[in-house]
N, C-alpha and C positions, 0 to 999 in steps of 0.2 A: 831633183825635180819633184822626187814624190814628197818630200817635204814640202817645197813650196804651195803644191795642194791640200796638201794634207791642212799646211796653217791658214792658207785662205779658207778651207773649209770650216777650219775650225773657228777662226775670227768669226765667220758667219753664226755660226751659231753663239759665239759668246755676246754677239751685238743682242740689243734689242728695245721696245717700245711702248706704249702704254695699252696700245691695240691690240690685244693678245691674239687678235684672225691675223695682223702682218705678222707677229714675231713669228706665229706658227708657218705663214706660208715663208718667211726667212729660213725659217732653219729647217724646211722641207727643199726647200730651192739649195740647201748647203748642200743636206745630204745628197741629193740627186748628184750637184757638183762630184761632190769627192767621191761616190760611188763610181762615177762614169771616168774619174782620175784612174781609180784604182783597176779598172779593165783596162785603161790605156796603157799600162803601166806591162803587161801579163802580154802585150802583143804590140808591134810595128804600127804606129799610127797613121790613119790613112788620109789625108785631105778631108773626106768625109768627118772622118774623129776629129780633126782640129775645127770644123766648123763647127760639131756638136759643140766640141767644149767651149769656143768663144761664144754660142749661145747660151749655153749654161753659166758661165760666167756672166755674159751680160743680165740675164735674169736673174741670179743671187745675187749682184751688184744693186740692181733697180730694186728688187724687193729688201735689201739690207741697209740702204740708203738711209732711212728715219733711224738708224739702233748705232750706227758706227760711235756716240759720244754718249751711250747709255751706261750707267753704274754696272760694275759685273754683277753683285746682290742683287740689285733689282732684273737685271736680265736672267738670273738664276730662278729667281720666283716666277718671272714670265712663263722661261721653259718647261716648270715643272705642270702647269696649267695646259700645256700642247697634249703630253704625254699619255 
């Protein structure tokens, strides 16, 4: 399971678009994802934690939407511009 997060998070961030404000809020929306994974992971998840995360998912989803058919190069040069 933590792999599954881990590569949605990471698909997240390899997405990206010509608007460097969305790719940056994309791959701010991953990290939070795969941060909030990665405490799930450290303890018993509670109805509460599975709603957080289909929020956070749904919100890396909606903001990653415009990057999912972007070149990896060019979404590499996006990223380095967030940084």
């Amino acid at each position: 399971m933590k792999i599954i997060f881990f590569s949605i998070s990471l698909l997240a961030l390899l997405v990206s678009c010509s608007d460097n404000t969305k790719i940056c809020d994309c791959l701010e929306a991953g990290e939070k994802l795969q941060s909030f994974s990665v405490k799930m992971f450290t303890r018993e998840a509670s109805s509460k934690d599975l709603t957080e995360m289909k929020r956070l998912k749904k919100e890396q989803t909606q903001k990653c939407k415009d990057f999912q058919t972007m070149d990896g190069k060019k979404m590499l040069e996006l990223k380095e511009e967030c940084e």
